[in-house]
N, CA, C and O atoms as a printed pandas DataFrame, in Angstrom:
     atom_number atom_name residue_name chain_id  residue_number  x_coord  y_coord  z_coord
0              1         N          UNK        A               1    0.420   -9.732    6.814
1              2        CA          UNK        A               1    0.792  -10.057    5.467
2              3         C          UNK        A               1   -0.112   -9.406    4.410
3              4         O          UNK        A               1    0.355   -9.052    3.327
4              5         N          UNK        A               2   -1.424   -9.248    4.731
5              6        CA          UNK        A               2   -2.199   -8.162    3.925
6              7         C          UNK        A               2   -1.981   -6.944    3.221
7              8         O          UNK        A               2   -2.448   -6.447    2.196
8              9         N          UNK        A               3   -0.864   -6.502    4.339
9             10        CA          UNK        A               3   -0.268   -5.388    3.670
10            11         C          UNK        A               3    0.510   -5.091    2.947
11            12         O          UNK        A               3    0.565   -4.175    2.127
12            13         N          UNK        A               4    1.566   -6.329    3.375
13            14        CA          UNK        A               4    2.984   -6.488    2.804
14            15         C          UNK        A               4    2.335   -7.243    1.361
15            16         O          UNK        A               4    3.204   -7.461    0.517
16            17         N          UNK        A               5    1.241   -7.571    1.061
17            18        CA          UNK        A               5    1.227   -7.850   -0.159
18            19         C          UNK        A               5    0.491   -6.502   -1.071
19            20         O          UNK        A               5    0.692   -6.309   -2.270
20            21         N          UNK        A               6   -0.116   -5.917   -0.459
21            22        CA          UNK        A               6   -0.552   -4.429   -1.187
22            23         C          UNK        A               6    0.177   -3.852   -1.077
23            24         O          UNK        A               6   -0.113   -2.814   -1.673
24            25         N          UNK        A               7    1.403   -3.752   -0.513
25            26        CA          UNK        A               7    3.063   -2.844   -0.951
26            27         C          UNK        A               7    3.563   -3.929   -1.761
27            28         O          UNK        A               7    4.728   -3.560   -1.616
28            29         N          UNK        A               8    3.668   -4.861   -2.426
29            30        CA          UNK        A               8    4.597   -5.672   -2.932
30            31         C          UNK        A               8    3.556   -5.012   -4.594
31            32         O          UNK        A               8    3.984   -4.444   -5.598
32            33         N          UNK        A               9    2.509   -5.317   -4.315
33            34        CA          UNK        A               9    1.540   -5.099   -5.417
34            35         C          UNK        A               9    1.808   -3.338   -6.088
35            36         O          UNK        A               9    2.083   -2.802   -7.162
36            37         N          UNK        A              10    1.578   -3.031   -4.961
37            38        CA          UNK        A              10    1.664   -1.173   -5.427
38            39         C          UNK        A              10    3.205   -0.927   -5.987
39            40         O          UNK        A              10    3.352    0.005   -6.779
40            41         N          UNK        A              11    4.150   -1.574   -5.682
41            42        CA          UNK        A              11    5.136   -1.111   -6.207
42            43         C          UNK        A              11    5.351   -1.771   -7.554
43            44         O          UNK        A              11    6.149   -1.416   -8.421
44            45         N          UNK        A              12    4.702   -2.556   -7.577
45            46        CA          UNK        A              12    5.052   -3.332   -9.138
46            47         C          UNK        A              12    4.185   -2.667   -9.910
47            48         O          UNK        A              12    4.777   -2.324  -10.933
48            49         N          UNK        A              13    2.658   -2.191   -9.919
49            50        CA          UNK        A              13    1.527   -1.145  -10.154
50            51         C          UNK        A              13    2.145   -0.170  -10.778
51            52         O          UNK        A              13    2.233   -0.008  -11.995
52            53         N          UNK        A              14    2.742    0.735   -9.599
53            54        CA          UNK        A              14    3.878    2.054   -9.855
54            55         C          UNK        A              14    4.769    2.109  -10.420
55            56         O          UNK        A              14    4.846    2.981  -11.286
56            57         N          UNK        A              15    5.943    1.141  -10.185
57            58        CA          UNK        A              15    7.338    1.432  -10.611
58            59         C          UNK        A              15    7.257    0.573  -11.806
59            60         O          UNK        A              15    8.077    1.047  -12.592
60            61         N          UNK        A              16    6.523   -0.740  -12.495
61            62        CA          UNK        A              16    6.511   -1.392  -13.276
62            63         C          UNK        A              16    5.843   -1.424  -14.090
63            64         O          UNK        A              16    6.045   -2.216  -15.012
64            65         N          UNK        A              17    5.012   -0.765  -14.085
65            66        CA          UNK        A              17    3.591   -0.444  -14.933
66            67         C          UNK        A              17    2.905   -1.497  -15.317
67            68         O          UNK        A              17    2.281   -1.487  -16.378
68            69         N          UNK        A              18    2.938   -2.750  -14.342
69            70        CA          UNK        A              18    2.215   -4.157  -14.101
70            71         C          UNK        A              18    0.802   -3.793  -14.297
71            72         O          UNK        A              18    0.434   -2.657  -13.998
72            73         N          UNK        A              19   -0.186   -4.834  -14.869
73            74        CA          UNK        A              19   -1.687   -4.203  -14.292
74            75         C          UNK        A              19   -1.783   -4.451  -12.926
75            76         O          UNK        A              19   -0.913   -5.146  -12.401
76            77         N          UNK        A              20   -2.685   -4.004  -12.274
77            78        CA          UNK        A              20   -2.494   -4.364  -10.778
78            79         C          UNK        A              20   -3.324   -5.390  -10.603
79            80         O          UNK        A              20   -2.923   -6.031   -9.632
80            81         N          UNK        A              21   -4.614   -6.026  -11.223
81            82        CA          UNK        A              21   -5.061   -7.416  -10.865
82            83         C          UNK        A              21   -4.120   -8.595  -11.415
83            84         O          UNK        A              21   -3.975   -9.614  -10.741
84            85         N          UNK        A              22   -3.364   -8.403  -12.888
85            86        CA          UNK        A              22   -2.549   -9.529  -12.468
86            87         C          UNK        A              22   -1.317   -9.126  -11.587
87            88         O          UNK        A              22   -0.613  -10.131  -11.485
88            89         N          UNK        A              23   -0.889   -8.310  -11.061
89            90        CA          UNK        A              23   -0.123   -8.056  -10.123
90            91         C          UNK        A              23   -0.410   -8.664   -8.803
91            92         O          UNK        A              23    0.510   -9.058   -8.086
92            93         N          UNK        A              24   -1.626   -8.753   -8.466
93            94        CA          UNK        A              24   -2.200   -8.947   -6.977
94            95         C          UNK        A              24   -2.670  -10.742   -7.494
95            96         O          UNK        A              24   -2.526  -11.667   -6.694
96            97         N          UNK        A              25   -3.142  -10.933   -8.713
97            98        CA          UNK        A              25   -3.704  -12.431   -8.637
98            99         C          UNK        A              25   -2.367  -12.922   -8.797
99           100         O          UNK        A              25   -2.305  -14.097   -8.436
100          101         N          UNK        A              26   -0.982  -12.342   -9.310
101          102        CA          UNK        A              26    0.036  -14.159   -9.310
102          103         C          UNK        A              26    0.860  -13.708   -8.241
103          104         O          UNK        A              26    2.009  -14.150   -8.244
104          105         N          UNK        A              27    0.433  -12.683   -7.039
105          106        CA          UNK        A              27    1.772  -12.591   -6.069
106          107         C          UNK        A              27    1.925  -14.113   -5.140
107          108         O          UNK        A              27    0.951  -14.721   -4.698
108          109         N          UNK        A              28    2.873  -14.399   -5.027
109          110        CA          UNK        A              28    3.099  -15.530   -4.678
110          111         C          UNK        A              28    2.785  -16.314   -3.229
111          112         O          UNK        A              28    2.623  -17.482   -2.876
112          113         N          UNK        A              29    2.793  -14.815   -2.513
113          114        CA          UNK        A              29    1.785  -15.212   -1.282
114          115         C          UNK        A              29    0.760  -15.193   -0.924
115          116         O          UNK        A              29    0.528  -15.410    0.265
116          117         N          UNK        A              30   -0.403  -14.882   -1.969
117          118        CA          UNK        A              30   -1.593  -14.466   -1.971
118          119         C          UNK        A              30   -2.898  -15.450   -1.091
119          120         O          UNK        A              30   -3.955  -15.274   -0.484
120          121         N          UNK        A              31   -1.445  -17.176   -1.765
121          122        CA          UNK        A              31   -2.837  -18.199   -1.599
122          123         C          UNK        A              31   -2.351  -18.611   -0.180
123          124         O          UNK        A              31   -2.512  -19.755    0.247
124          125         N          UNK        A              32   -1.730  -17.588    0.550
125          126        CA          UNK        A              32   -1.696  -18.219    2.621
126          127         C          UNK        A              32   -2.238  -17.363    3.058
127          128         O          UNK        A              32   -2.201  -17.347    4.288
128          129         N          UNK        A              33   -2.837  -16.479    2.540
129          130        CA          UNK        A              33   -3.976  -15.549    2.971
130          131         C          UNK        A              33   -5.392  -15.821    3.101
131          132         O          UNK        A              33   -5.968  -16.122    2.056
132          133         N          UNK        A              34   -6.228  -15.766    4.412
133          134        CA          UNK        A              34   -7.545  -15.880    4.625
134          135         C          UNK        A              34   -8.468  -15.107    3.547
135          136         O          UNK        A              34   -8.206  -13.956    3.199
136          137         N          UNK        A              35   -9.811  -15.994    2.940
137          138        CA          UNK        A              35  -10.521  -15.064    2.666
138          139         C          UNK        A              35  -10.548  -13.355    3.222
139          140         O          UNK        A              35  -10.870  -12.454    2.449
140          141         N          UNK        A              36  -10.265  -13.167    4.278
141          142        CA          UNK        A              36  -10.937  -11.875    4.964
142          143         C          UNK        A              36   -9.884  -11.263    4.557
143          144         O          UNK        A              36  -10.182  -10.511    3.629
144          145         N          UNK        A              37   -8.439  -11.221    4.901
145          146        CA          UNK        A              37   -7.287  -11.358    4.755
146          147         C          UNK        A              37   -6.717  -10.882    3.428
147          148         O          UNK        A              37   -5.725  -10.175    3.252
148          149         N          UNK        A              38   -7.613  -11.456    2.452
149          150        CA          UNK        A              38   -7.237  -11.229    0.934
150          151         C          UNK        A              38   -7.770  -10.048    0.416
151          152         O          UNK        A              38   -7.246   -9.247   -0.359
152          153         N          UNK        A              39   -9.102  -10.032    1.042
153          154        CA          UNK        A              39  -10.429   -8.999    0.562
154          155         C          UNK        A              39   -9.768   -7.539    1.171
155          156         O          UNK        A              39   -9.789   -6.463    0.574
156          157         N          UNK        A              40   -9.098   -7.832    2.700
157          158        CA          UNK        A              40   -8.999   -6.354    2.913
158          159         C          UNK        A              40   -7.853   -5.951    2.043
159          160         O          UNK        A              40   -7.646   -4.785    1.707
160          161         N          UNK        A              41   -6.838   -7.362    1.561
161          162        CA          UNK        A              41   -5.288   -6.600    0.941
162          163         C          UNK        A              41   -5.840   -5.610   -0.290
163          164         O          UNK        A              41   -5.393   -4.493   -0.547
164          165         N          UNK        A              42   -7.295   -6.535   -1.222
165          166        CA          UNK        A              42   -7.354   -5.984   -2.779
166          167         C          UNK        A              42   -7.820   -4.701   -2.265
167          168         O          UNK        A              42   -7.565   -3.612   -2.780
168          169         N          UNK        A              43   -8.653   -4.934   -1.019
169          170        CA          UNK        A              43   -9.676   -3.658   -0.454
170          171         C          UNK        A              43   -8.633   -1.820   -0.624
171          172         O          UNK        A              43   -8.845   -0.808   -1.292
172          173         N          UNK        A              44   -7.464   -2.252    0.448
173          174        CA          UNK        A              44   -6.357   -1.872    0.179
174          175         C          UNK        A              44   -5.705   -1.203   -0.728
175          176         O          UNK        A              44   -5.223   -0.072   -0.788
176          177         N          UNK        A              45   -5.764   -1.964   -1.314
177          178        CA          UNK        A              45   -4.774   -2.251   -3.273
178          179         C          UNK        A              45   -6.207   -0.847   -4.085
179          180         O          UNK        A              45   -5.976    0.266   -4.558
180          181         N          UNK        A              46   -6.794   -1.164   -4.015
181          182        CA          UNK        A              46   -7.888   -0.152   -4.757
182          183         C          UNK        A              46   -8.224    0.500   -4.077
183          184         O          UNK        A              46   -9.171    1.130   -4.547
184          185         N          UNK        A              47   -7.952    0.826   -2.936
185          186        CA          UNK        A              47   -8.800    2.335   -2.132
186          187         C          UNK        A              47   -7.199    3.171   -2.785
187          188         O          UNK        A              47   -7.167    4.186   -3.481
188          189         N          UNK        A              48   -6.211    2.500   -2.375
189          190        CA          UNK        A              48   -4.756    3.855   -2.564
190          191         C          UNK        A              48   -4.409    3.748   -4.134
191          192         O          UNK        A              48   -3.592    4.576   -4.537
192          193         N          UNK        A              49   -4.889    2.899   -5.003
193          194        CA          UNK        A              49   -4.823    3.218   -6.662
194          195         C          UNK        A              49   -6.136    4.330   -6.749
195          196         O          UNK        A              49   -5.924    5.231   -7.561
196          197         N          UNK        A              50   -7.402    4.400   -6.068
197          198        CA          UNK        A              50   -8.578    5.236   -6.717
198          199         C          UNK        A              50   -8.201    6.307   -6.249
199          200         O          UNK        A              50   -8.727    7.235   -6.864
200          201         N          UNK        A              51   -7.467    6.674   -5.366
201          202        CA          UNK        A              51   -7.425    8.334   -4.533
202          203         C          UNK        A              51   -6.459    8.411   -4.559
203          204         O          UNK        A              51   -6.229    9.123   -3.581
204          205         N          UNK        A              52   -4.992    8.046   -5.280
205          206        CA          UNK        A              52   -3.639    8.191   -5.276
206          207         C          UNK        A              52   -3.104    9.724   -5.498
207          208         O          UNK        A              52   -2.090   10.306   -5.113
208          209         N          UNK        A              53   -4.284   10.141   -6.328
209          210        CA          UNK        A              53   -3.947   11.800   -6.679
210          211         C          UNK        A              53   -3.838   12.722   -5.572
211          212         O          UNK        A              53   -3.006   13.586   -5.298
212          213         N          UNK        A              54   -5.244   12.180   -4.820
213          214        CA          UNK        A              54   -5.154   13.254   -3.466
214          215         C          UNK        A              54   -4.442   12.416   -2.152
215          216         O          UNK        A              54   -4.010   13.215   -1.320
216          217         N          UNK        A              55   -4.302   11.488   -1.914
217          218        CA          UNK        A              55   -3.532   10.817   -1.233
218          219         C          UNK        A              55   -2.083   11.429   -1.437
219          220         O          UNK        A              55   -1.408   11.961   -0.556
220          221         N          UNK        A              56   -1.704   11.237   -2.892
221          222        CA          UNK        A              56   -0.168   12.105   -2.948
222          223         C          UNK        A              56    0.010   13.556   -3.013
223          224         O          UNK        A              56    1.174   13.919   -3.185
224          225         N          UNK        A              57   -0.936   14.523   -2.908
225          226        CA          UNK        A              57   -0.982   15.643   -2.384
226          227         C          UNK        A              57   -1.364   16.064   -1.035
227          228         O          UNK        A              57   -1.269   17.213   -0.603
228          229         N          UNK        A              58   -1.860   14.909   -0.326
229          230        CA          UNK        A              58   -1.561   15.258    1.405
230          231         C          UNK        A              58   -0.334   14.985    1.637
231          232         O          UNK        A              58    0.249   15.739    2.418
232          233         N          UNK        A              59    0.486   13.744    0.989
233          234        CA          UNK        A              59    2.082   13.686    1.788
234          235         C          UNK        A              59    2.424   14.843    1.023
235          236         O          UNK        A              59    2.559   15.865    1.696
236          237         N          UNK        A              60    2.612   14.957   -0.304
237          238        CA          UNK        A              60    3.374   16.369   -0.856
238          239         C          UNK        A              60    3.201   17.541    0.646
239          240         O          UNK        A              60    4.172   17.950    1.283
240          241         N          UNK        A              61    2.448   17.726    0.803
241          242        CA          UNK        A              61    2.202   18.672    1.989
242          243         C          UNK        A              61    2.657   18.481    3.128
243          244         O          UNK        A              61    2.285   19.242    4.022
244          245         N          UNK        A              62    3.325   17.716    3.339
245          246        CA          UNK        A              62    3.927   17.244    4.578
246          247         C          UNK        A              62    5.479   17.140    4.408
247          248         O          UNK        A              62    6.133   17.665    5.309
248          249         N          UNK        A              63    6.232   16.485    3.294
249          250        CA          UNK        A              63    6.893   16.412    2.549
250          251         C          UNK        A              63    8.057   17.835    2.103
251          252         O          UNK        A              63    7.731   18.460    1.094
252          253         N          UNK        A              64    9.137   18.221    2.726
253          254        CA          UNK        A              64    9.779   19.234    1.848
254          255         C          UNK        A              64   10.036   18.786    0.548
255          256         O          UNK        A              64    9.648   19.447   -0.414
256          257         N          UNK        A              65   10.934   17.240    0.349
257          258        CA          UNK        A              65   11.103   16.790   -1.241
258          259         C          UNK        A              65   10.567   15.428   -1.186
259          260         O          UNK        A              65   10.183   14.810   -0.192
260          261         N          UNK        A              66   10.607   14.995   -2.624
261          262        CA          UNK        A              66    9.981   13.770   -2.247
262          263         C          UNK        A              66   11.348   12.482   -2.283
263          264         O          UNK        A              66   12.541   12.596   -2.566
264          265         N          UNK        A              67   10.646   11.470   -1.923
265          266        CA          UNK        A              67   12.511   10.523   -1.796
266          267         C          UNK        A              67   12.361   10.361   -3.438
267          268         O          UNK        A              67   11.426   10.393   -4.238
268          269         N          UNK        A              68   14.027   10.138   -3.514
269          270        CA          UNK        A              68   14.748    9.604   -5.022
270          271         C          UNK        A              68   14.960    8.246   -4.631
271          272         O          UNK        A              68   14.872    7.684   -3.539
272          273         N          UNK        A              69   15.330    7.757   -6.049
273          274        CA          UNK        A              69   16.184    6.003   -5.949
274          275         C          UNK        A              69   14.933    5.429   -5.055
275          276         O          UNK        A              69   13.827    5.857   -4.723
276          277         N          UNK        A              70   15.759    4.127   -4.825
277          278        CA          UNK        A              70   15.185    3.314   -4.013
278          279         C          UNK        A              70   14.583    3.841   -2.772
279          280         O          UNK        A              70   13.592    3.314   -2.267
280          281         N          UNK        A              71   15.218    4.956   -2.239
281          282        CA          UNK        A              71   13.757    5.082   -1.096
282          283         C          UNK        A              71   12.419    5.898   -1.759
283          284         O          UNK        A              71   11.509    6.194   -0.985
284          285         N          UNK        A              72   12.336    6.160   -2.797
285          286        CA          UNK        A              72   10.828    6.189   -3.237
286          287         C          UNK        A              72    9.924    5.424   -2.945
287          288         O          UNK        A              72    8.791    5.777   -3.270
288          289         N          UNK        A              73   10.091    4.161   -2.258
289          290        CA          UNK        A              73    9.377    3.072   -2.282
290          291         C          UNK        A              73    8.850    3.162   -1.081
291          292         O          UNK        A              73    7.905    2.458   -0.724
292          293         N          UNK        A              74    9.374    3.981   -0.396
293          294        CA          UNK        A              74    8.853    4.613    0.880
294          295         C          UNK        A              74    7.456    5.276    0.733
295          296         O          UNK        A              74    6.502    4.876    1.401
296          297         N          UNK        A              75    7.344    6.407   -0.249
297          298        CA          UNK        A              75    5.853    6.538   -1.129
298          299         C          UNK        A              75    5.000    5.722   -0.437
299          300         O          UNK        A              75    4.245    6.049    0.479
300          301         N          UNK        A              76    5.234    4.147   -1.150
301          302        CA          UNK        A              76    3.682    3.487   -1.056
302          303         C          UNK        A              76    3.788    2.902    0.058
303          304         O          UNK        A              76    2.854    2.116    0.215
304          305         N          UNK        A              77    4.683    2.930    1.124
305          306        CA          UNK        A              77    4.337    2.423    2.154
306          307         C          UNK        A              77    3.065    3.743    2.968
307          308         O          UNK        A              77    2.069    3.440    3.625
308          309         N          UNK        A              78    3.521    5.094    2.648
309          310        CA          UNK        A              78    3.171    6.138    3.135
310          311         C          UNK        A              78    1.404    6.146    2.434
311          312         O          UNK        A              78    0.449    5.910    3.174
312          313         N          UNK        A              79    1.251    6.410    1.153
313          314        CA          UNK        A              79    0.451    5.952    0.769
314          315         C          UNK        A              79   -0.811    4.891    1.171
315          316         O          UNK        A              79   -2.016    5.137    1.196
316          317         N          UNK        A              80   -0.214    3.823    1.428
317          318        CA          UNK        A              80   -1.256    2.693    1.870
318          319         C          UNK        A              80   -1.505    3.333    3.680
319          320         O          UNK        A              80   -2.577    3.323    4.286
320          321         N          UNK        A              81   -0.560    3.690    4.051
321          322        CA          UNK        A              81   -0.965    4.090    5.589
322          323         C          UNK        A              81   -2.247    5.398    5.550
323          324         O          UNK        A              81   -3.143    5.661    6.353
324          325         N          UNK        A              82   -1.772    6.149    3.986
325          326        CA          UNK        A              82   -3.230    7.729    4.159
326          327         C          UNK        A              82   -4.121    6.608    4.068
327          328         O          UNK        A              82   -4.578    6.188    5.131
328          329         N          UNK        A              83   -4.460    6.034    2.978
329          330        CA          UNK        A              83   -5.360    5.305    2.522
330          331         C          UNK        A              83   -6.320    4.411    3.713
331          332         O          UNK        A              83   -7.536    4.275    3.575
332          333         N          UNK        A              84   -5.735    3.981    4.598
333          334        CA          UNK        A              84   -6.076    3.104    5.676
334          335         C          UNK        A              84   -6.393    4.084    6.398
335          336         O          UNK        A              84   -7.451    3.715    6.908
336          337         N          UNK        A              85   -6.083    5.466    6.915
337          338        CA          UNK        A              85   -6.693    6.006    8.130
338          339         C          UNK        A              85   -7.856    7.077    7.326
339          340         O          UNK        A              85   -8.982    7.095    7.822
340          341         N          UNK        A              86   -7.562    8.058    5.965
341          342        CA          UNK        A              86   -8.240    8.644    5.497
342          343         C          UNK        A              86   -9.858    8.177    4.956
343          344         O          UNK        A              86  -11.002    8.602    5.117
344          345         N          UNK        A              87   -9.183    7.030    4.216
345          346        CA          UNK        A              87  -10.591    6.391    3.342
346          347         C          UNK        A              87  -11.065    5.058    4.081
347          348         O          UNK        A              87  -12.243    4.810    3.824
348          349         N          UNK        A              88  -10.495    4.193    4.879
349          350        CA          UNK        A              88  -10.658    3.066    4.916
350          351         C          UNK        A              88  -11.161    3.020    6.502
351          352         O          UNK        A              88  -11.661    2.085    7.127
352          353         N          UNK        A              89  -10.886    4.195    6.863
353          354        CA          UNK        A              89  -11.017    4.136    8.921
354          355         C          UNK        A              89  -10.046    3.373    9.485
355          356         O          UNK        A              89  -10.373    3.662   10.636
356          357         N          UNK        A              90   -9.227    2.722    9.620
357          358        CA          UNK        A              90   -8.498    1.899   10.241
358          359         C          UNK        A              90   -7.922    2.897   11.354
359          360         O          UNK        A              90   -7.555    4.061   11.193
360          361         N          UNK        A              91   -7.948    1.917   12.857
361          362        CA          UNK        A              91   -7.304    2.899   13.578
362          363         C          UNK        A              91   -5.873    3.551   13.511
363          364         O          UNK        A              91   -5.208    3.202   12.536
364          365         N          UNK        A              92   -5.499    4.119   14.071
365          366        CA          UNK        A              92   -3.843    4.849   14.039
366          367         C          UNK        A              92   -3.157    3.422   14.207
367          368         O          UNK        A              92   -2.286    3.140   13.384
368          369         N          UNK        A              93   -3.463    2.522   15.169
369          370        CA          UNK        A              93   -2.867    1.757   16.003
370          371         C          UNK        A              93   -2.323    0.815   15.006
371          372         O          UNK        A              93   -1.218    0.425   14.628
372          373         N          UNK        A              94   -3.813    0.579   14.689
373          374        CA          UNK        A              94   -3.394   -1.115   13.119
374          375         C          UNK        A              94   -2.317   -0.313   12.216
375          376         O          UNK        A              94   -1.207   -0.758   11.926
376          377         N          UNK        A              95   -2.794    0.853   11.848
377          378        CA          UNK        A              95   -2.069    1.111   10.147
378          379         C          UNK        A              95   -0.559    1.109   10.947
379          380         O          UNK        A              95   -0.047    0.014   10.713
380          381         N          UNK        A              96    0.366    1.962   11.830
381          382        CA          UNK        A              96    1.404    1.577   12.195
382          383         C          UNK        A              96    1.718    0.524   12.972
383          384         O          UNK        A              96    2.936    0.612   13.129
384          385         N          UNK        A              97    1.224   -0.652   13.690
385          386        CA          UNK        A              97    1.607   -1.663   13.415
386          387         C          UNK        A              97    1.863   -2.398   12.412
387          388         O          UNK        A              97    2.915   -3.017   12.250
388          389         N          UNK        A              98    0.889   -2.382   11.647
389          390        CA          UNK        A              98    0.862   -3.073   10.266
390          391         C          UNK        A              98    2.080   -2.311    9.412
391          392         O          UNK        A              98    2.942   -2.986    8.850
392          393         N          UNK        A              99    2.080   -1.193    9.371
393          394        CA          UNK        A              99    3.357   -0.614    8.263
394          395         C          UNK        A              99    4.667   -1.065    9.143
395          396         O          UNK        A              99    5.447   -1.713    8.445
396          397         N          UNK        A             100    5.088   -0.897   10.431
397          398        CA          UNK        A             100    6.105   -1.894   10.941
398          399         C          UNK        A             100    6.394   -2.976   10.774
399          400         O          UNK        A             100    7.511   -3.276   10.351
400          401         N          UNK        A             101    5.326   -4.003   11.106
401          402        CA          UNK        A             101    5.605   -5.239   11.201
402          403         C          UNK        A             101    6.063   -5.578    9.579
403          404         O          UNK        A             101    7.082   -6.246    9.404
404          405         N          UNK        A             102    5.434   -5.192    8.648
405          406        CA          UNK        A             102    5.744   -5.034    7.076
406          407         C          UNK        A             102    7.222   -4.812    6.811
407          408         O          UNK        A             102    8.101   -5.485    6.274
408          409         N          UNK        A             103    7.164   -3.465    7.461
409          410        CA          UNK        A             103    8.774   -3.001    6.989
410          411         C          UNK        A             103   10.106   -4.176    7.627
411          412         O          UNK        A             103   11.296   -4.231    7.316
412          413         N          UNK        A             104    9.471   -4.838    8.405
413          414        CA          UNK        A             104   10.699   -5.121    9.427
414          415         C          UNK        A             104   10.767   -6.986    8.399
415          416         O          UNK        A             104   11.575   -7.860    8.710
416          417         N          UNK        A             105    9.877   -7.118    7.412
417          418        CA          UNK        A             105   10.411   -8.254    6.558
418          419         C          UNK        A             105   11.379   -8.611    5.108
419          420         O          UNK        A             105   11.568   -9.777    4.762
């Protein structure tokens, strides 16, 4: 759920031009989250807002176009996954479990 709340957050960030701390302090699932739980979502939430520039020029590079409409939102799932293996270390294993188990709610 850590994650699925730093994609719920990043897209309101991005597509809404929300600030992102009150974005992340009134999401509605914030308060069934463990201390540890919470720290890695904001941890999260601000590693892929501080490096978003070069984060979105490694997918550009991978990328022939980028998605339109609603699958743009695909972006920050992609996004939070550089962010987790580039800046954050997380193994291969967590970041695609975690971006699955996310997507599949």
């Amino acid at each position: 759920m850590p994650r699925r709340i730093a994609y719920d957050v990043l897209c309101q960030v991005l597509g809404k031009k929300r600030p992102m701390d009150e974005a992340f302090n009134s999401h509605p699932h914030l308060d069934k989250l463990t201390p540890k739980a919470k720290s890695f979502s904001r941890a999260l939430l601000t590693t892929t807002m501080r490096h978003k520039g070069f984060i979105d020029h490694l997918i550009d590079e991978c990328l022939e176009k980028r998605p339109k409409g609603a699958a743009r939102d695909v972006l920050n799932v992609m996004r939070l996954g550089v962010a987790q293996l580039y800046f954050m270390h997380v193994p291969p294993c967590g970041v695609i479990r975690g971006a699955d188990s996310d997507r599949a709610r």
